[in-house]
Each structure stands twice: as structure tokens, then as C-alpha cells.
Biopython code that builds the backbone (N, CA, C, O; Angstrom):
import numpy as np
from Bio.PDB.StructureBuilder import StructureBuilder

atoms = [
    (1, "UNK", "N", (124.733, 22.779, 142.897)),
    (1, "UNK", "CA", (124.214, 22.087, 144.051)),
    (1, "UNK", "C", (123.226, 21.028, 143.558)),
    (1, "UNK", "O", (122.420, 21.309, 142.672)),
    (2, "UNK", "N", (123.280, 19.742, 144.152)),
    (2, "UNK", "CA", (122.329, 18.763, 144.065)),
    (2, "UNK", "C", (121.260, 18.104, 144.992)),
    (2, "UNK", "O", (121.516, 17.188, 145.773)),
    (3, "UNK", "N", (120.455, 18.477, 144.877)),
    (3, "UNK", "CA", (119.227, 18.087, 145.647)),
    (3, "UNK", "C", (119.111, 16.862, 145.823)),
    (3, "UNK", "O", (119.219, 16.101, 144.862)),
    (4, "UNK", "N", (118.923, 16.507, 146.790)),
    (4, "UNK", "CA", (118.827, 14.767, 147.451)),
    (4, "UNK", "C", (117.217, 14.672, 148.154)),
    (4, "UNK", "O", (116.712, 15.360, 149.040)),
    (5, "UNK", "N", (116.860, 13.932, 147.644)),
    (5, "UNK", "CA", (115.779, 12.953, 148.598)),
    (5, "UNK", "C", (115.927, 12.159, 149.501)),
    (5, "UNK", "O", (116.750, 11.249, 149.399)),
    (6, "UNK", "N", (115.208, 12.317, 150.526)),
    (6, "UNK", "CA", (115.432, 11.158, 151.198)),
    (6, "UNK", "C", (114.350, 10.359, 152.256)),
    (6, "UNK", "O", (113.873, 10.792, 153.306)),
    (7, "UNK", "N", (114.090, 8.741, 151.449)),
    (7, "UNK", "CA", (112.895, 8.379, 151.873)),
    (7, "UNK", "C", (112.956, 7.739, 152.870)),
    (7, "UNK", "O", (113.955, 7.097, 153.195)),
    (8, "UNK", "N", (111.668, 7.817, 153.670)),
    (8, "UNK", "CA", (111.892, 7.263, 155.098)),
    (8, "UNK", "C", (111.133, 5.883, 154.567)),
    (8, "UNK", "O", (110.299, 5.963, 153.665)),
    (9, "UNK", "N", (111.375, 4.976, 155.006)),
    (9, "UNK", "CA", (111.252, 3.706, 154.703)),
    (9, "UNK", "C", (109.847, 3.457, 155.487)),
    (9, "UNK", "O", (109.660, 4.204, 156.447)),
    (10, "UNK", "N", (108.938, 2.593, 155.224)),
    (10, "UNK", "CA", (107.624, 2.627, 156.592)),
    (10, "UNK", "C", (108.389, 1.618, 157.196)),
    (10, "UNK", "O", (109.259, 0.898, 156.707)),
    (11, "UNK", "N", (107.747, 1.698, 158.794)),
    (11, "UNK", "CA", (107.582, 0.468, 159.458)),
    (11, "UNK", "C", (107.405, -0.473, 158.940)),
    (11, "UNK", "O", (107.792, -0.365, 157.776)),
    (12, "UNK", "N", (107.037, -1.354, 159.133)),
    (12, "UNK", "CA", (106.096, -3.159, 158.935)),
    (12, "UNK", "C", (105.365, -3.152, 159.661)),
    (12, "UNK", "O", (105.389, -2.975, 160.879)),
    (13, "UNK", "N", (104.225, -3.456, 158.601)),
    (13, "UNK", "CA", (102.918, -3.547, 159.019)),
    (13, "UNK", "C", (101.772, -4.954, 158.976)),
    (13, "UNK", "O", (101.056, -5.318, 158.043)),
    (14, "UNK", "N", (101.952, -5.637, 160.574)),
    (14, "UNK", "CA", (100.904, -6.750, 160.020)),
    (14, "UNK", "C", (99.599, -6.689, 160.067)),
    (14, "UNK", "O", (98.986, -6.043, 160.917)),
    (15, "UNK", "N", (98.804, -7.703, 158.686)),
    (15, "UNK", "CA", (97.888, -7.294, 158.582)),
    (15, "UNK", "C", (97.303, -7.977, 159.438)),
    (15, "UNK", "O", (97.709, -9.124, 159.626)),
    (16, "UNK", "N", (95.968, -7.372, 160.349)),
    (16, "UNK", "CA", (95.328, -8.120, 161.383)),
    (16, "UNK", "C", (94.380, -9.293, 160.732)),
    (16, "UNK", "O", (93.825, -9.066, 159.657)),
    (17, "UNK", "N", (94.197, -10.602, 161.428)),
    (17, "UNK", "CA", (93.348, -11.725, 161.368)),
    (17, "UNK", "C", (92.168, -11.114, 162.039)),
    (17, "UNK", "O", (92.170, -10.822, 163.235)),
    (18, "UNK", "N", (90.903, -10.880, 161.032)),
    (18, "UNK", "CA", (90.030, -11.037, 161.541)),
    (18, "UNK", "C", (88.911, -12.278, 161.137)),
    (18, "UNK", "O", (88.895, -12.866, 160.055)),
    (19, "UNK", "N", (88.128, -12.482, 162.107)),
    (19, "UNK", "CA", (87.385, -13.609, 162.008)),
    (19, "UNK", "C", (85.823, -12.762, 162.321)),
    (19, "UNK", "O", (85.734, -11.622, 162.774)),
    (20, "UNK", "N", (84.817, -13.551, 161.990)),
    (20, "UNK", "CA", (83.241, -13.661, 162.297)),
    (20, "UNK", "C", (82.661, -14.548, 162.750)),
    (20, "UNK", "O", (82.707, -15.732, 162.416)),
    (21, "UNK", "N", (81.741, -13.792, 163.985)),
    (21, "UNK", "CA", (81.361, -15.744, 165.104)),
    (21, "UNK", "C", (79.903, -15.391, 164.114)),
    (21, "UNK", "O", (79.364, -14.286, 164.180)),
    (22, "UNK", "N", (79.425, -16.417, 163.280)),
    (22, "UNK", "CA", (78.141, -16.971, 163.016)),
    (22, "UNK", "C", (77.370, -17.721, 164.037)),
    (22, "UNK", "O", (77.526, -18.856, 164.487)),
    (23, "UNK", "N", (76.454, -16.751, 164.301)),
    (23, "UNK", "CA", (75.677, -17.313, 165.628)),
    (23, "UNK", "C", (73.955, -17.587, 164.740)),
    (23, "UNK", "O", (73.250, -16.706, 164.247)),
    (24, "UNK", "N", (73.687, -19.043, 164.785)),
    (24, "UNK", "CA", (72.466, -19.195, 164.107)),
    (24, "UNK", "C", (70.893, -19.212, 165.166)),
    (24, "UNK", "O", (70.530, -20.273, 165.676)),
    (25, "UNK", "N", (70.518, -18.598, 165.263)),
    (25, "UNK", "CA", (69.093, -18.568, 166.294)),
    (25, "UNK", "C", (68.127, -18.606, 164.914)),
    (25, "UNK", "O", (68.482, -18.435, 163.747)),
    (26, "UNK", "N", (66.335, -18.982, 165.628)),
    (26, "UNK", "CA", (65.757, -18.715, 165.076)),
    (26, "UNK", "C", (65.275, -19.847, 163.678)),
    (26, "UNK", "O", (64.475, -19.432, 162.839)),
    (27, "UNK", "N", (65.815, -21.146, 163.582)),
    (27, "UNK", "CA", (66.065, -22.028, 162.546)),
    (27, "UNK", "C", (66.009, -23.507, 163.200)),
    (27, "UNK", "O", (65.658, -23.686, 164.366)),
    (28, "UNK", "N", (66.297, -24.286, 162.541)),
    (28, "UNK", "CA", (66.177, -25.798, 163.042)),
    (28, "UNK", "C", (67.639, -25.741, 163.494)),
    (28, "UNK", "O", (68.089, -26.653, 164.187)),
    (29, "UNK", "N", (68.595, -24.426, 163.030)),
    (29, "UNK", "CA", (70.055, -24.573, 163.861)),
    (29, "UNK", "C", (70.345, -24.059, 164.953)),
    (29, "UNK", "O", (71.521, -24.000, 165.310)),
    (30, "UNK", "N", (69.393, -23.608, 165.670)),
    (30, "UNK", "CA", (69.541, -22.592, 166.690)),
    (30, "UNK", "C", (70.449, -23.629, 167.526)),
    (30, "UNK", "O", (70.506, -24.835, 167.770)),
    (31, "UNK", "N", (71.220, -22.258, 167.857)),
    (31, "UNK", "CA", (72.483, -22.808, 168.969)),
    (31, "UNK", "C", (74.160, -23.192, 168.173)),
    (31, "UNK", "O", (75.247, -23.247, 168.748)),
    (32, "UNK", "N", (73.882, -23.395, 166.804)),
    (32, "UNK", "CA", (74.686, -23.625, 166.344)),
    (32, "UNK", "C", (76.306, -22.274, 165.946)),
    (32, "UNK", "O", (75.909, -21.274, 165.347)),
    (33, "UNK", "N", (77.056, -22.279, 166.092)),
    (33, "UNK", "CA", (78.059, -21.367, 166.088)),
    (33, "UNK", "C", (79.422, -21.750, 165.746)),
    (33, "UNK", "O", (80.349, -22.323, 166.319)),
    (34, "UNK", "N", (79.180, -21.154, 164.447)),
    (34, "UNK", "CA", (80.854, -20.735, 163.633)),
    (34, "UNK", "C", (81.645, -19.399, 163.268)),
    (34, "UNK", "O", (81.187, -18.328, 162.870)),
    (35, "UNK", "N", (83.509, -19.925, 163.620)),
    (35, "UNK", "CA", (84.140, -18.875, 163.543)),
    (35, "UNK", "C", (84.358, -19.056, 162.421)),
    (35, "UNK", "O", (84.396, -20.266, 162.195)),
    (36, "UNK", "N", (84.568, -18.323, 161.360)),
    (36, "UNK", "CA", (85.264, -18.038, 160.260)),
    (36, "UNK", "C", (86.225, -17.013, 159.811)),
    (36, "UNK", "O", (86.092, -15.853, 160.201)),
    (37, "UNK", "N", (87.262, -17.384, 158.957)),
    (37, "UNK", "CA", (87.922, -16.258, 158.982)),
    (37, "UNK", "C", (87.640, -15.008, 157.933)),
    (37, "UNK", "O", (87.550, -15.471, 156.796)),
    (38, "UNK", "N", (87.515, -13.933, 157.947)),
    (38, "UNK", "CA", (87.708, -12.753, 156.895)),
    (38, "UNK", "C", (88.787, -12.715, 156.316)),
    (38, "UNK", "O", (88.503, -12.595, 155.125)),
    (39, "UNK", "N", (90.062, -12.750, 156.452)),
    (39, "UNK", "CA", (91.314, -12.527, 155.962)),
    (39, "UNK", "C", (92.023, -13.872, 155.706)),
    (39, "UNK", "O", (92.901, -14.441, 156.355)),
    (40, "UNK", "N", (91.186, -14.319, 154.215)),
    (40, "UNK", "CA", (91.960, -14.923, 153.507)),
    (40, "UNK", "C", (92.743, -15.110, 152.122)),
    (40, "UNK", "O", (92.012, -14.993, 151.139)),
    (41, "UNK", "N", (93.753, -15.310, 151.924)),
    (41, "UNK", "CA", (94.653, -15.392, 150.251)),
    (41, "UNK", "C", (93.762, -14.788, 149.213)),
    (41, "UNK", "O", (92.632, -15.260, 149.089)),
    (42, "UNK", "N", (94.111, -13.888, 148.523)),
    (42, "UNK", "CA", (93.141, -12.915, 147.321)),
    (42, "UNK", "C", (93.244, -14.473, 146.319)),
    (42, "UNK", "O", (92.317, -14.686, 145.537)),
    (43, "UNK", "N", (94.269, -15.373, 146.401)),
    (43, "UNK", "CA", (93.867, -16.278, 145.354)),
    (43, "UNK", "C", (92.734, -17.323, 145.721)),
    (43, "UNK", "O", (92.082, -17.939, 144.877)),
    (44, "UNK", "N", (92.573, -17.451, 147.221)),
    (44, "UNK", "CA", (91.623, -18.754, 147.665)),
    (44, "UNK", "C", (90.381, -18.090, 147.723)),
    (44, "UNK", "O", (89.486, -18.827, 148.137)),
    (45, "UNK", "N", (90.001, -16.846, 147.421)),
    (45, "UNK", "CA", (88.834, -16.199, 147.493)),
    (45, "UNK", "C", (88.437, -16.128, 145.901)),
    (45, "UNK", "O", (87.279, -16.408, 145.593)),
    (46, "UNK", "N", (89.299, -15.789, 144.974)),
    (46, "UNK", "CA", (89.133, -16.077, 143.730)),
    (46, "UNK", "C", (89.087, -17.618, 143.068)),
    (46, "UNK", "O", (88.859, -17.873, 141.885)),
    (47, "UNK", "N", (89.326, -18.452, 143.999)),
    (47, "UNK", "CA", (88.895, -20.254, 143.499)),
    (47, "UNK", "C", (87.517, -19.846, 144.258)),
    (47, "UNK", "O", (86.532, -19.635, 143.551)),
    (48, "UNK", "N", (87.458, -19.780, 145.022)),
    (48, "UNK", "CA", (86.134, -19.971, 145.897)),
    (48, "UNK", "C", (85.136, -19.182, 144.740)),
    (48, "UNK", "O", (84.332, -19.903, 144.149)),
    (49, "UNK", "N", (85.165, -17.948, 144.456)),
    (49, "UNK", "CA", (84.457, -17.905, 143.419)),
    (49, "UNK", "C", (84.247, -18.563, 142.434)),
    (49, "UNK", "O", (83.124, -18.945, 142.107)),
    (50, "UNK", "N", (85.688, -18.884, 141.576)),
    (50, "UNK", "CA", (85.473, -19.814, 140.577)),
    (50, "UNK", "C", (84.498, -21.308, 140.525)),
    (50, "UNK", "O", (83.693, -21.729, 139.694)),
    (51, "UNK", "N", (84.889, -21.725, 141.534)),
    (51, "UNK", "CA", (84.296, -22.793, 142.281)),
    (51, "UNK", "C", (82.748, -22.944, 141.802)),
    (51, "UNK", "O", (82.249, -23.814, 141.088)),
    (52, "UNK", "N", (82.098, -21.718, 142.479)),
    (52, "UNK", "CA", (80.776, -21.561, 142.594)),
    (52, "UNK", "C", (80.108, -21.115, 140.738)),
    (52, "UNK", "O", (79.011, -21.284, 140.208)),
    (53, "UNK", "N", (81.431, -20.503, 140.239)),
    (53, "UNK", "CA", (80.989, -20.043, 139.145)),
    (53, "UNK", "C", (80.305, -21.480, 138.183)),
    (53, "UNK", "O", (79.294, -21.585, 137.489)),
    (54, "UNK", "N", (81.380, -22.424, 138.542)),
    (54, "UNK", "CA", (81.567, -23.725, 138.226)),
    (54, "UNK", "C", (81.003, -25.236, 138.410)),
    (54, "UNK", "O", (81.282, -26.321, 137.900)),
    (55, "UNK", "N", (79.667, -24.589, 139.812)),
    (55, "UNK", "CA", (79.365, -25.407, 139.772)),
    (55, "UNK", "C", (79.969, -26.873, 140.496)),
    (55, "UNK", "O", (79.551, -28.019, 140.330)),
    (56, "UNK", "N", (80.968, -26.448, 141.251)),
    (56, "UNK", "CA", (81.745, -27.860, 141.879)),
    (56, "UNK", "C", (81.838, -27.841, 143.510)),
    (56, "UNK", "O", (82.680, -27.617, 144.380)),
    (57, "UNK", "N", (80.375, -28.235, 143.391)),
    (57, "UNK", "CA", (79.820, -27.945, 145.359)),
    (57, "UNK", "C", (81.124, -28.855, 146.360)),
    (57, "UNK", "O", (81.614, -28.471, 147.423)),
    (58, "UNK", "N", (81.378, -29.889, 145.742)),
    (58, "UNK", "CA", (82.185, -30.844, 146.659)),
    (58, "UNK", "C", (83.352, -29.874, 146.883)),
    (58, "UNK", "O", (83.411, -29.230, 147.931)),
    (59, "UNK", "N", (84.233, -29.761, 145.975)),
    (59, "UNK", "CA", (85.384, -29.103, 146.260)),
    (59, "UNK", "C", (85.554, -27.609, 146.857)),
    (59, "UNK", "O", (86.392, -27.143, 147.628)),
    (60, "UNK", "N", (84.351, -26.993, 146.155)),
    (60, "UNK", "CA", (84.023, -25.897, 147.148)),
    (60, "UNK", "C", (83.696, -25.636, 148.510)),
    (60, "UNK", "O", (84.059, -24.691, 149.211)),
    (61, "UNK", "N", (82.819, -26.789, 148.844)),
    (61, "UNK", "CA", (82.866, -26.981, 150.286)),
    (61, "UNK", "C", (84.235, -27.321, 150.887)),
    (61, "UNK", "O", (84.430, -26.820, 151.995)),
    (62, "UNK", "N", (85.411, -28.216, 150.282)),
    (62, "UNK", "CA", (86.054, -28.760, 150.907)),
    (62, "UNK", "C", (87.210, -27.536, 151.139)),
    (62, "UNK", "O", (87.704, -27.377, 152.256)),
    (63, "UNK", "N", (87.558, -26.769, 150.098)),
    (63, "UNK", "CA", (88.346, -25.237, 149.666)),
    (63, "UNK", "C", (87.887, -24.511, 151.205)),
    (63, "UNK", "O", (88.580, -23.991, 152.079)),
    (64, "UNK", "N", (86.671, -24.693, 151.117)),
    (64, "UNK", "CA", (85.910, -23.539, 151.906)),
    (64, "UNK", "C", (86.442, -23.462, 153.423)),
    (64, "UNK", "O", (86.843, -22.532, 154.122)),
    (65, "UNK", "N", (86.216, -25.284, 153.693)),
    (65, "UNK", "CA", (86.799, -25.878, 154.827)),
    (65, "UNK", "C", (88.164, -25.593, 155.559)),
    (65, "UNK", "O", (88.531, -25.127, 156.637)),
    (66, "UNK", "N", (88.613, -26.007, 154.647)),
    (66, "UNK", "CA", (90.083, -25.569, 154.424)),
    (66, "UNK", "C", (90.684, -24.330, 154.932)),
    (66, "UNK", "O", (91.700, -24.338, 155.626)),
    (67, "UNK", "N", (90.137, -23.401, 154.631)),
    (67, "UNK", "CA", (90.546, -22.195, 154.361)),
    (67, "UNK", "C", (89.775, -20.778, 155.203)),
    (67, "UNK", "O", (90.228, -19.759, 155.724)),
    (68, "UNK", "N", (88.559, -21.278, 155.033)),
    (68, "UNK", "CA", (87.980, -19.784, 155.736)),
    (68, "UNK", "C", (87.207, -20.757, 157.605)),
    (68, "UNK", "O", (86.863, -20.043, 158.547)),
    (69, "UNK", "N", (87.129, -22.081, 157.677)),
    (69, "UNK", "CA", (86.456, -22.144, 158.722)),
    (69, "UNK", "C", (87.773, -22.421, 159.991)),
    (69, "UNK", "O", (88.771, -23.130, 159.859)),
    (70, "UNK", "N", (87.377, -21.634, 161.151)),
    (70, "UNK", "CA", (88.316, -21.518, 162.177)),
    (70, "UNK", "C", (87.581, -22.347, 163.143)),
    (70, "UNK", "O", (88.058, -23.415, 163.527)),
    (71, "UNK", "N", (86.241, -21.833, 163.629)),
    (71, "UNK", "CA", (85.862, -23.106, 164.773)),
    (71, "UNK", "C", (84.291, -23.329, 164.848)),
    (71, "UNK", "O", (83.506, -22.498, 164.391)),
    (72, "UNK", "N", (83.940, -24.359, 165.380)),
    (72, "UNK", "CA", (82.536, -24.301, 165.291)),
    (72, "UNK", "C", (81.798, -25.753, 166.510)),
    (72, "UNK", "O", (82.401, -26.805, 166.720)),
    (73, "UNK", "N", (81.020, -25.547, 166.862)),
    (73, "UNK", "CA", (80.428, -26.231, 167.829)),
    (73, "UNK", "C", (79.676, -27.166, 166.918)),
    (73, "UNK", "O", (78.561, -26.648, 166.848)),
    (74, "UNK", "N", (79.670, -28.089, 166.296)),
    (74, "UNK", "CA", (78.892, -28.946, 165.188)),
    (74, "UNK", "C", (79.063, -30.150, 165.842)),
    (74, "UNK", "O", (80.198, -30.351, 166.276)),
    (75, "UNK", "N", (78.008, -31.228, 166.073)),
    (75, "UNK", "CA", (78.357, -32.874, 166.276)),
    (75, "UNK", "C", (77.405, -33.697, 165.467)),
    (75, "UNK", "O", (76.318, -33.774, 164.894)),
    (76, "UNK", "N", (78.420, -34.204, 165.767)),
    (76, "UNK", "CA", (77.313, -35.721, 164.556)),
    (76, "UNK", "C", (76.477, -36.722, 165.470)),
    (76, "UNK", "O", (76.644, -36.667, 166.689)),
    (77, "UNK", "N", (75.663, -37.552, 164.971)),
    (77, "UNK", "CA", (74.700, -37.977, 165.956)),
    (77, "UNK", "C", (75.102, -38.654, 166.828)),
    (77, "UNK", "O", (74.261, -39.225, 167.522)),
    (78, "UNK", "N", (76.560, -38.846, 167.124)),
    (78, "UNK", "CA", (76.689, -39.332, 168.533)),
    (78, "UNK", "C", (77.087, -38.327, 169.637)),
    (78, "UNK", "O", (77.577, -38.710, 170.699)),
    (79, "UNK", "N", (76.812, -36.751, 169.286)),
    (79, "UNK", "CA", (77.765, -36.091, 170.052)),
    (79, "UNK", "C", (78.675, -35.775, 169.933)),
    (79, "UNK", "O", (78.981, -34.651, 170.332)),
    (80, "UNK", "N", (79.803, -36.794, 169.179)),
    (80, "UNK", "CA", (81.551, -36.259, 168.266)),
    (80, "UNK", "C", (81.292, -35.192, 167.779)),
    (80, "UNK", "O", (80.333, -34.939, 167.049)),
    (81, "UNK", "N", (82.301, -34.321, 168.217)),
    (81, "UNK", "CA", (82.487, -32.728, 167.640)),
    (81, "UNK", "C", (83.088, -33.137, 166.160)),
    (81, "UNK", "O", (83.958, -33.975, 165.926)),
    (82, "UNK", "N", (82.354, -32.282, 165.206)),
    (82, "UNK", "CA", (82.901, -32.760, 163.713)),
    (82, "UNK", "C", (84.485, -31.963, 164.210)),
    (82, "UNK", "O", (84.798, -31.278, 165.184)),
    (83, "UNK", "N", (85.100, -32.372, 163.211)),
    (83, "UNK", "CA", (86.720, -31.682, 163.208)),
    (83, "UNK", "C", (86.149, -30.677, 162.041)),
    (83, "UNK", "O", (85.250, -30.679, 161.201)),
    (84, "UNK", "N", (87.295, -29.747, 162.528)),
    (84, "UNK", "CA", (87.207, -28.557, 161.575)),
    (84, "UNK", "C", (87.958, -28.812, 160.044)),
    (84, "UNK", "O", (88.916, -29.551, 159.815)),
    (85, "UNK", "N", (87.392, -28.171, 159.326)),
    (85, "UNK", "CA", (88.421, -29.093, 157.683)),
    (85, "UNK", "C", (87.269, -29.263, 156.320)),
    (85, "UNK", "O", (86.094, -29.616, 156.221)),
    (86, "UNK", "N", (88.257, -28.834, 155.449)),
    (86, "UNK", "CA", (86.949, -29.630, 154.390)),
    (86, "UNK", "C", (86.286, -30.931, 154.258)),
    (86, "UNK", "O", (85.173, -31.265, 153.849)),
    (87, "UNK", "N", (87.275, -31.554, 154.715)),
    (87, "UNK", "CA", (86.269, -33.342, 154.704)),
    (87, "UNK", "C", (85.107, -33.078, 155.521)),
    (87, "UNK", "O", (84.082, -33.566, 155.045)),
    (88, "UNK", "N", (84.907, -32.236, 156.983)),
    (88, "UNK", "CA", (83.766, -32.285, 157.799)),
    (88, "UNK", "C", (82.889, -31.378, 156.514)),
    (88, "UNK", "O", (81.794, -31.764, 156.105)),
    (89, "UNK", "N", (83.467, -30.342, 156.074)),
    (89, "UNK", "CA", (82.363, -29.601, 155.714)),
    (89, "UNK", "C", (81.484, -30.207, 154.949)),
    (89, "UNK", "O", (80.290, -29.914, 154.990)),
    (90, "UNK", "N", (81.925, -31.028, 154.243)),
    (90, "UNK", "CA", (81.396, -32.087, 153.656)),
    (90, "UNK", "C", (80.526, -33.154, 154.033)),
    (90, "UNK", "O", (79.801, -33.720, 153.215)),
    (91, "UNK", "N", (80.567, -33.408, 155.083)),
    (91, "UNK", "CA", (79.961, -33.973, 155.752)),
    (91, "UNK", "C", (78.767, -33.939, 156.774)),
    (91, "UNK", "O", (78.105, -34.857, 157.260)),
    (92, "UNK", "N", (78.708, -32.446, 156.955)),
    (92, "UNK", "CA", (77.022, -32.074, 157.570)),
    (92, "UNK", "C", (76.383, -31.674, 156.377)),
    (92, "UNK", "O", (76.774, -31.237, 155.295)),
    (93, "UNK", "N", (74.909, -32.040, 157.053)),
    (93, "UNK", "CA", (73.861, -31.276, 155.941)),
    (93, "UNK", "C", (74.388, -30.389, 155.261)),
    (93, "UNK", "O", (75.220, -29.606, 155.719)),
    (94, "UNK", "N", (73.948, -30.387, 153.993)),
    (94, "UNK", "CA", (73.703, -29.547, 152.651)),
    (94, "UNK", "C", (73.082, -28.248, 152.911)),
    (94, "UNK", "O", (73.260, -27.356, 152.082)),
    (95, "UNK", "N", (72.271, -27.995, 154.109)),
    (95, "UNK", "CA", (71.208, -27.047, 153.858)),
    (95, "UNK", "C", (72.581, -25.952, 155.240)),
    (95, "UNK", "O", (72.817, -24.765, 155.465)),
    (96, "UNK", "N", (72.888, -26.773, 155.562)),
    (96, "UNK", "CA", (73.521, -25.883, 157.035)),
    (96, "UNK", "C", (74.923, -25.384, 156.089)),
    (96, "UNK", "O", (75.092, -24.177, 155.921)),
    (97, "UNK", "N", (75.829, -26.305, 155.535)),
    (97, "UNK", "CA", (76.499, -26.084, 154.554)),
    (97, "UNK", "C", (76.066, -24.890, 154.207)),
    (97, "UNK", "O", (76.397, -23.830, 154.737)),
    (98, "UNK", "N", (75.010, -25.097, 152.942)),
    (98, "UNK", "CA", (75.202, -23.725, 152.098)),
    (98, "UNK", "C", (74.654, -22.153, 153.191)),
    (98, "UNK", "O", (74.846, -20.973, 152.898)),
    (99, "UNK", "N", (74.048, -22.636, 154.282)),
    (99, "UNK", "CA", (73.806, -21.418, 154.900)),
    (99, "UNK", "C", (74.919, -20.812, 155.528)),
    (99, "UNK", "O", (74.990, -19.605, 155.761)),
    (100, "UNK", "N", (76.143, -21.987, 155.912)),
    (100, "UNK", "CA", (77.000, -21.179, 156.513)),
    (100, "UNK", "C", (78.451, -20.383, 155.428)),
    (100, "UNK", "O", (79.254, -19.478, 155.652)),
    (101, "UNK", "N", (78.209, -21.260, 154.292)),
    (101, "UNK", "CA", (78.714, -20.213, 153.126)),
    (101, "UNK", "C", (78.081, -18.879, 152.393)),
    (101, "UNK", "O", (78.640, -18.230, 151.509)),
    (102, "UNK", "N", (76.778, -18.619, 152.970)),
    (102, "UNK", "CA", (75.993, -17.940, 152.346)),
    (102, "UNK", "C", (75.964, -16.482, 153.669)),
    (102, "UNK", "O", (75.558, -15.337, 153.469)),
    (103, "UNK", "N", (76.391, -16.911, 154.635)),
    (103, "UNK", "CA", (76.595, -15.682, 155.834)),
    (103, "UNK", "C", (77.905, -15.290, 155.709)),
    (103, "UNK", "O", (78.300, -14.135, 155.553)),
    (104, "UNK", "N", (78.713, -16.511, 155.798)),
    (104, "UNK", "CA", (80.367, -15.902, 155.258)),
    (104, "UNK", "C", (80.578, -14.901, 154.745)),
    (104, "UNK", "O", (81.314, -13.978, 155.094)),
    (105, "UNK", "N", (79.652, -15.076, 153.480)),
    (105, "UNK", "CA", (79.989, -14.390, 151.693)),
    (105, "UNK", "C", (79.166, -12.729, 152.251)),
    (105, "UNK", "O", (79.656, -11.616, 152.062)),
    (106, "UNK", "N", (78.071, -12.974, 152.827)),
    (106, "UNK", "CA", (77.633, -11.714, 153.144)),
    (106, "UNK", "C", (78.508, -10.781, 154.593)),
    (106, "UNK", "O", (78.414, -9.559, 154.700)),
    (107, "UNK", "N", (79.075, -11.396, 155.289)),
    (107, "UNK", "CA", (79.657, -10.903, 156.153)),
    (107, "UNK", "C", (81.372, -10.473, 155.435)),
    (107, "UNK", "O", (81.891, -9.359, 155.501)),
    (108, "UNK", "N", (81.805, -11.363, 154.965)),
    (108, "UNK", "CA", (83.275, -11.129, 154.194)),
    (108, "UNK", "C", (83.337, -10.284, 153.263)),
    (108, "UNK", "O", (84.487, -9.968, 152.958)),
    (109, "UNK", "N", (82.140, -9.573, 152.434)),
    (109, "UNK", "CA", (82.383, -8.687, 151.478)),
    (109, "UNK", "C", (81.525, -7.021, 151.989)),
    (109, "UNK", "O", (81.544, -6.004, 151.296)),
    (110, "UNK", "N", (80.785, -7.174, 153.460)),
    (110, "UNK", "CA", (79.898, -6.574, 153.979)),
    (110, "UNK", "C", (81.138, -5.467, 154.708)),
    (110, "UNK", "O", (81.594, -5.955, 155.742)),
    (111, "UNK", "N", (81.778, -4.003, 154.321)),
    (111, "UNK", "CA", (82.501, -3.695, 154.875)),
    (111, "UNK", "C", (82.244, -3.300, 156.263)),
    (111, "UNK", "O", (83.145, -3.000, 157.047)),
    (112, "UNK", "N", (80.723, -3.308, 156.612)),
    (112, "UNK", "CA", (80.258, -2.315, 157.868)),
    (112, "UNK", "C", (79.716, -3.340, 158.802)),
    (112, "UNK", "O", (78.777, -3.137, 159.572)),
    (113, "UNK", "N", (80.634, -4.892, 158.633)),
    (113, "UNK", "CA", (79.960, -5.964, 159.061)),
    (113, "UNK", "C", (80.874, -6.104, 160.541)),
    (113, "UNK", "O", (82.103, -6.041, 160.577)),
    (114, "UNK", "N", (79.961, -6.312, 161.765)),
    (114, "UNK", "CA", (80.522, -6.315, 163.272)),
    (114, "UNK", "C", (81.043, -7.520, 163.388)),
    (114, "UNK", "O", (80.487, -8.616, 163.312)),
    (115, "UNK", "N", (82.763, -7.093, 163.682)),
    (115, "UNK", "CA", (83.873, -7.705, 163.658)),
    (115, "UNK", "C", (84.461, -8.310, 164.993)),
    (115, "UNK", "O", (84.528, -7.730, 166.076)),
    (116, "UNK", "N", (84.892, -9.644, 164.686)),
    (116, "UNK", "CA", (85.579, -10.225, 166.661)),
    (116, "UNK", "C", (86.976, -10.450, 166.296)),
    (116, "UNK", "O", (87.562, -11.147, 165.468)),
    (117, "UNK", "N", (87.320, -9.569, 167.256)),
    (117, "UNK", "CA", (89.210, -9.912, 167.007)),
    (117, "UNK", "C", (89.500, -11.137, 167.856)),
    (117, "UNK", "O", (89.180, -11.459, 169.001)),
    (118, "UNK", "N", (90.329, -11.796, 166.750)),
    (118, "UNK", "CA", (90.883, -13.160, 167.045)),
    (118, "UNK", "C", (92.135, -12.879, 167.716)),
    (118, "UNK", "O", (92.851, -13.805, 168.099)),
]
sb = StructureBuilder()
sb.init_structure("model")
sb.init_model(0)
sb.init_chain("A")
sb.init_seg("    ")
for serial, (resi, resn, name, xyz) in enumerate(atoms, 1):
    if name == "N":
        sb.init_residue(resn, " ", resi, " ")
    sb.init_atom(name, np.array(xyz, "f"), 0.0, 1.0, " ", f" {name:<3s}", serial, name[0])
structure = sb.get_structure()
């Protein structure tokens, strides 16, 4: 007699998009608010490191843009809503820039960090 296995195949499983609303109070940004995403490419998270390892703020911002920002209430001094994208990210302050890569990074690697389903 021969013994047979027999495997049940799983379902398919998609993985959920989650995002984080960055809500800034308390700063010269108060009021300001960005979505970003959590669930992005294990390789665009490993440039994004590299990036920083490297020293190459432009392209990192623009990667960053690209890739992890979903929406955000930002205008430039006439009121124009910046567009979402690395060229904008590039294009507001430096200081709001690195703060809103610097909540990302703590919220995206933060496993116990309060989550908004997109």
C-alpha cells in the first residue's frame, strides 16, 4: 500500500494597503496633513534607505514622493495645492520635508502604530 498526500492549496491572499494620516499640530505646521502609504516594494524601502545611507537628499525626497506619499493638503503661496509626486516633495521647505520623512520612518517601522484603512 502507498500512502498519498494530499495538499490543500491556500486561497489567495491580498495583501491589505495600509496608509497613515500625519496630522501636524503644535508647530509652525499646524493644520498641515499627510497620507502616506505603509505598504510599500521591500526594494523601494531598501533605496530609501540606501538613499539616506548616501547622503542623496534630492533623490530621496523625490523616491520618497513617488512612492510612499498618497495625499496631503500642502499649498504654495498662492493657495495651489502642491501635486502629489517627488518633484513637489522637492519643492516645499526642507524642514517640513524632513519632518514628514522622519514620522513616516517612525510610524512605518512602529508595529503598534494606529492604522487608517485606505
Amino acid at each position: 500500500m502507498v500512502a498519498t498526500q494530499t495538499r490543500k492549496t491556500p486561497s489567495g491572499f491580498q495583501i491589505p494597503k495600509r496608509t497613515a494620516r500625519l496630522v501636524f499640530t503644535d508647530s509652525i505646521y499646524d493644520g498641515a496633513e499627510v497620507v502616506v502609504r505603509l505598504d510599500i516594494p521591500m526594494q523601494v524601502f531598501i533605496e530609501i534607505q540606501d538613499l539616506i545611507d548616501d547622503g542623496q537628499q534630492l533623490k530621496l525626497f523625490k523616491v520618497f514622493g513617488d512612492y510612499v506619499l498618497d495625499e496631503w493638503n500642502l499649498q504654495d503661496d498662492n493657495g495651489k495645492p502642491f501635486e502629489i509626486g517627488g518633484a513637489a516633495m522637492n519643492q516645499i521647505d526642507f524642514n517640513l520635508a524632513n519632518l514628514i520623512m522622519k514620522e513616516w520612518m517612525e510610524v512605518a517601522t512602529s508595529p503598534s502604530a494606529p492604522l487608517e484603512q485606505s
